[in-house]
N, C-alpha and C positions, 0 to 999 in steps of 0.2 A: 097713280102710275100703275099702270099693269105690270103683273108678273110677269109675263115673257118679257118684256126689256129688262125688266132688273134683274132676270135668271142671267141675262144674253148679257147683259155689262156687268154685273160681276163677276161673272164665268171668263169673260174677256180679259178683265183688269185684274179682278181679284179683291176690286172694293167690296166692301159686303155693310160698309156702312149708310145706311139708307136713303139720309138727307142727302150725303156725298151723290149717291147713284140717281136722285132725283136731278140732281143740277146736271149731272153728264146728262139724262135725258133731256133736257131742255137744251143745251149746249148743242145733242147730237142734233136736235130738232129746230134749234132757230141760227145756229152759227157752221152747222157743217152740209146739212140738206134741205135748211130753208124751207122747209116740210114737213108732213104728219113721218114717220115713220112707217108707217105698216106696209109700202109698195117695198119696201127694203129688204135683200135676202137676206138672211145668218151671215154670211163670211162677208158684206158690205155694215151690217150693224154691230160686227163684232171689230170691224176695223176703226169706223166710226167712233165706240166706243174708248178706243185706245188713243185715237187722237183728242177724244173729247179729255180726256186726263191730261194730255200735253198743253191743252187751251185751257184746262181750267190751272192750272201749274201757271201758265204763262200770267195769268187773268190775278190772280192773286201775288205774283211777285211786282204786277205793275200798282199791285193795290186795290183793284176793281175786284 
């Protein structure tokens, strides 16, 4: 995972735990834009990011 995503999501959420911020990247990248990230600005990968917490929140209460 590159550093600029994981400066960019845990600057966003406030995660700073690593494995956690690897899964929002993958989260932001197959469940929210179905895409690489890089065509994404800051304030679209930083919103991304804060939904990718609500999905993984969600993801985990249903047990997945």
């Amino acid at each position: 995972m590159g550093s600029l995503y994981r400066d960019i999501i845990s600057s966003a959420t406030g995660v700073t735990d690593l494995e956690v911020i690897g899964e929002l990247e993958e989260i932001m990248r197959h469940d929210i834009f179905h895409s690489t990230l890089d065509w994404q600005t800051r304030e679209e990968l930083e919103d991304a990011a804060r939904l990718a917490v609500k999905v993984r929140e969600e993801l985990e209460e249903a047990g997945g």
